[in-house]
N, CA, C and O of each residue as an XYZ file, in Angstrom:
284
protein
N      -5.967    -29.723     18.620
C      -5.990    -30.856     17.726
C      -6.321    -30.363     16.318
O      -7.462    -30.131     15.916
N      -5.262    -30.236     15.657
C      -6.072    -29.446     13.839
C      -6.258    -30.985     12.554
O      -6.092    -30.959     11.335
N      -6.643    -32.153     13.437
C      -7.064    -33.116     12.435
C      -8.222    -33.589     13.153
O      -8.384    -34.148     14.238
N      -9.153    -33.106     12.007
C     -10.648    -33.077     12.894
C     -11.463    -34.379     12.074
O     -11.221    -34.783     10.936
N     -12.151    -34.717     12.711
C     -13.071    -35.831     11.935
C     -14.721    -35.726     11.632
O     -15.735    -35.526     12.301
N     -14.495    -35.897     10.687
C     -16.194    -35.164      9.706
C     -17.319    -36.502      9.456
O     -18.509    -36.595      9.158
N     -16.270    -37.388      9.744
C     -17.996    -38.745      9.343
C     -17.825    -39.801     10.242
O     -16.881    -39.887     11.028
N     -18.777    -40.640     10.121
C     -18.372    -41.712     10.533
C     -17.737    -42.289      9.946
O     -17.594    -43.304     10.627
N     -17.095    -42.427      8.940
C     -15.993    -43.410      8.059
C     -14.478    -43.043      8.335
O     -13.565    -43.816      8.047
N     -14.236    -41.500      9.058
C     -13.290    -41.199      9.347
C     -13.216    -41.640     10.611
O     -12.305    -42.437     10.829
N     -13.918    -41.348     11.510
C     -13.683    -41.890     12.791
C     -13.404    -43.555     12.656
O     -12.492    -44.014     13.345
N     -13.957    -44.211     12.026
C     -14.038    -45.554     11.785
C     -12.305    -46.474     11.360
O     -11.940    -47.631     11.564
N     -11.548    -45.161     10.650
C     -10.259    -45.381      9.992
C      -9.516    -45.361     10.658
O      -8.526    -46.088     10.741
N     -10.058    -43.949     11.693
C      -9.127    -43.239     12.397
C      -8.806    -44.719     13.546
O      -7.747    -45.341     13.626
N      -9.786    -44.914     14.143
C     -10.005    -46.212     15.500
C      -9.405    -47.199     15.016
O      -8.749    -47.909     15.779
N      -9.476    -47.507     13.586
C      -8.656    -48.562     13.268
C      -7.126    -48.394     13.032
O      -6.314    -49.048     13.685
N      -6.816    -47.635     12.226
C      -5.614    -46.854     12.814
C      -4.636    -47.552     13.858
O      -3.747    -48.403     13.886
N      -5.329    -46.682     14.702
C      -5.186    -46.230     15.885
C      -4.849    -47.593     16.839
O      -3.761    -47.703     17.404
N      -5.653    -48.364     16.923
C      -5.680    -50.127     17.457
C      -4.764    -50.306     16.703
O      -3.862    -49.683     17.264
N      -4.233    -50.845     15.556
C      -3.292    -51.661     14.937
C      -1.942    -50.876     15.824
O      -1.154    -51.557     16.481
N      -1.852    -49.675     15.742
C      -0.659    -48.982     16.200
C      -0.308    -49.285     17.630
O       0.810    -49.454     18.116
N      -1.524    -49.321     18.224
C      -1.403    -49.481     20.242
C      -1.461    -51.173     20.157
O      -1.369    -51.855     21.177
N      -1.588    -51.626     19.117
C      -1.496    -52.939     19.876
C      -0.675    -54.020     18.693
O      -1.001    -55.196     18.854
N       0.119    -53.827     17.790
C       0.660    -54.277     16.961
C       0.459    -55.920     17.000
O       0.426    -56.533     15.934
N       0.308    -56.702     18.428
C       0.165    -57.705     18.581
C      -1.202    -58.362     17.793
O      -1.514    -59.320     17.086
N      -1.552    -57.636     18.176
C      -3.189    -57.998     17.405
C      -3.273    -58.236     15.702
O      -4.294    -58.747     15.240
N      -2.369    -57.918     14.976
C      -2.600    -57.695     13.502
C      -1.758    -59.370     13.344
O      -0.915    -59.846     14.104
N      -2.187    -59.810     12.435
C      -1.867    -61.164     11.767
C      -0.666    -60.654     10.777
O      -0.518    -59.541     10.275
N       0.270    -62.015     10.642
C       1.075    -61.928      9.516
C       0.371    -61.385      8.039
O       0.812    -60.537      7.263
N      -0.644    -62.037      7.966
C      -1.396    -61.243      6.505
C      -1.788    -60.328      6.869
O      -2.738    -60.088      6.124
N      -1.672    -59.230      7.888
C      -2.000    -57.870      7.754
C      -3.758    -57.567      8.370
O      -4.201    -56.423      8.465
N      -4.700    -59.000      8.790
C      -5.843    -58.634      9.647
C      -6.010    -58.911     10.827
O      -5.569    -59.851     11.488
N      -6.897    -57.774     11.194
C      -6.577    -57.509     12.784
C      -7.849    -58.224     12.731
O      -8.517    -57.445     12.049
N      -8.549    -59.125     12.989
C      -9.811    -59.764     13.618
C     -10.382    -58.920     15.192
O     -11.543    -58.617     15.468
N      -9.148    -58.696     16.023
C      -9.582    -58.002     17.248
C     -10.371    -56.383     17.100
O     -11.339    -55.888     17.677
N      -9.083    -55.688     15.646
C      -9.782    -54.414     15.832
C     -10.982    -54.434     15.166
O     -11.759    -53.570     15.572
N     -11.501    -55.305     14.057
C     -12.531    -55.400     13.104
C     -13.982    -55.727     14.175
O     -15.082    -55.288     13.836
N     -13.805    -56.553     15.495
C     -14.281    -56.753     16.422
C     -14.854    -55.549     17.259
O     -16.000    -55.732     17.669
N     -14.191    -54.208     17.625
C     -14.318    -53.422     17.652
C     -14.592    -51.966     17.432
O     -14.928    -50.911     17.969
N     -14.083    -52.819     15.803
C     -15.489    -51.787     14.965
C     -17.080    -51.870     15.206
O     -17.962    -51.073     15.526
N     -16.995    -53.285     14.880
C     -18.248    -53.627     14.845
C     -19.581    -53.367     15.732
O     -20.768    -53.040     15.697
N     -18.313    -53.822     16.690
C     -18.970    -53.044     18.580
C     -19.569    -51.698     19.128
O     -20.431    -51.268     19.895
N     -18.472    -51.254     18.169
C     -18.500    -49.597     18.086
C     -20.030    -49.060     17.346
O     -20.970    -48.367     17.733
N     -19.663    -49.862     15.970
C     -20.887    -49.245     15.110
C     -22.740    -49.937     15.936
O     -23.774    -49.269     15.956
N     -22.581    -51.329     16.471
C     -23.305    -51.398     17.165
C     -23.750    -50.331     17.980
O     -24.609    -49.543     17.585
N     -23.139    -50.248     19.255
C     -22.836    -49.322     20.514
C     -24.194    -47.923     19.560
O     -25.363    -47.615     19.793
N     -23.357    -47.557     18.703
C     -23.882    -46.188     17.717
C     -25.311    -46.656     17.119
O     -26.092    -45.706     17.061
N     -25.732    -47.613     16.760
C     -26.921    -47.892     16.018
C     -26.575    -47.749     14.195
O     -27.335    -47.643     13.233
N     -25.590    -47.786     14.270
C     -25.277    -47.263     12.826
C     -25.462    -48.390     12.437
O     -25.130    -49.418     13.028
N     -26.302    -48.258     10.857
C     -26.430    -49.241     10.111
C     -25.881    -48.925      8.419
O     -26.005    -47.832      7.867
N     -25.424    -49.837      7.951
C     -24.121    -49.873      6.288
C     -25.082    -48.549      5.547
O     -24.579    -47.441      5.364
N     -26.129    -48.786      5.272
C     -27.112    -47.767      4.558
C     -27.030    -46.218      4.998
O     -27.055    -45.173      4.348
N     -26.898    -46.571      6.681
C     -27.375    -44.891      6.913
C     -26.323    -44.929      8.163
O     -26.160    -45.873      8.936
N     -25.709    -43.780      8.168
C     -24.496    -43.711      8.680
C     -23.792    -41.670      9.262
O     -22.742    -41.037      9.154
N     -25.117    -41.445      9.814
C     -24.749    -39.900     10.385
C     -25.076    -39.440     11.451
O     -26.290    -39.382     11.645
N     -24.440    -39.094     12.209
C     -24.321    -38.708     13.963
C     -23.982    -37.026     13.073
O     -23.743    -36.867     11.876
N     -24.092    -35.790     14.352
C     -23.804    -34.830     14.200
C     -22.505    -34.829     14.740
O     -22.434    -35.202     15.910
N     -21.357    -34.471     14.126
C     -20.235    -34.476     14.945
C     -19.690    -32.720     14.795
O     -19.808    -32.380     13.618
N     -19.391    -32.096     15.279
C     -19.114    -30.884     15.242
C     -20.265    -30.090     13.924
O     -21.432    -30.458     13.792
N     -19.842    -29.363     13.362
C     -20.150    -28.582     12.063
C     -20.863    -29.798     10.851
O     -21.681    -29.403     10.020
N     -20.444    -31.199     10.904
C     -20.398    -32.209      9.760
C     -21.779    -32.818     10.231
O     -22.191    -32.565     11.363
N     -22.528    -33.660      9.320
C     -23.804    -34.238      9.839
C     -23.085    -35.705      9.296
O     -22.262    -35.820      8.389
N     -23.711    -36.850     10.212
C     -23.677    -37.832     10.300
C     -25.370    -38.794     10.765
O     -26.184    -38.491     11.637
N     -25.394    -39.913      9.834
C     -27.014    -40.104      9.803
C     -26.778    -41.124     11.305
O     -25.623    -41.453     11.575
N     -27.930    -41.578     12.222
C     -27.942    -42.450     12.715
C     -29.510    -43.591     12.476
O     -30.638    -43.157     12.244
N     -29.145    -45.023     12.613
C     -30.237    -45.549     12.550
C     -31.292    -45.552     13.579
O     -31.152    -46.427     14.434
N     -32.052    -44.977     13.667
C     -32.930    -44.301     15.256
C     -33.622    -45.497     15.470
O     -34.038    -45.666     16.616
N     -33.963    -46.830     14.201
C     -34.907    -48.202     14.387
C     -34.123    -48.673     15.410
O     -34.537    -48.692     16.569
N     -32.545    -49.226     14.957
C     -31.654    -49.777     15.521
C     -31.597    -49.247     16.960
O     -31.389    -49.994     17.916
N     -31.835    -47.637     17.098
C     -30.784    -47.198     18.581
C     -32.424    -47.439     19.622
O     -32.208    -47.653     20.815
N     -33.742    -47.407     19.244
C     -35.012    -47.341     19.696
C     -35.091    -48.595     20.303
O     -36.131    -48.947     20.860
């Protein structure tokens, strides 16, 4: 795989991406997906990530996590 992902904002693009493409049904005539935005959200939940602080270690790259949130 030589497209690697360094933050959480990439992974975040990437997933969204990624949903609009596997599920085309899901995106609205104006262009929002409510389902995948749903699954962001879930996601960043799931992670503890909070808008402020936002880093997991993902390979070589640092990524913060909220440890209040994940505790």
């Amino acid at each position: 795989m030589s497209d690697q992902i360094h933050s959480y904002s990439e992974l975040q693009q990437q997933i969204h991406e990624d949903l609009r493409i596997q599920h085309p049904e899901w995106v609205k005539p104006s262009g929002d997906c409510p389902t995948c935005d749903s699954y962001e959200s879930r996601l960043a939940e799931l992670l503890g990530v909070s808008q402020r602080s936002n880093a997991v270690t993902m390979g070589n790259s640092s990524l913060e996590i909220n440890h209040a949130a994940a505790a």
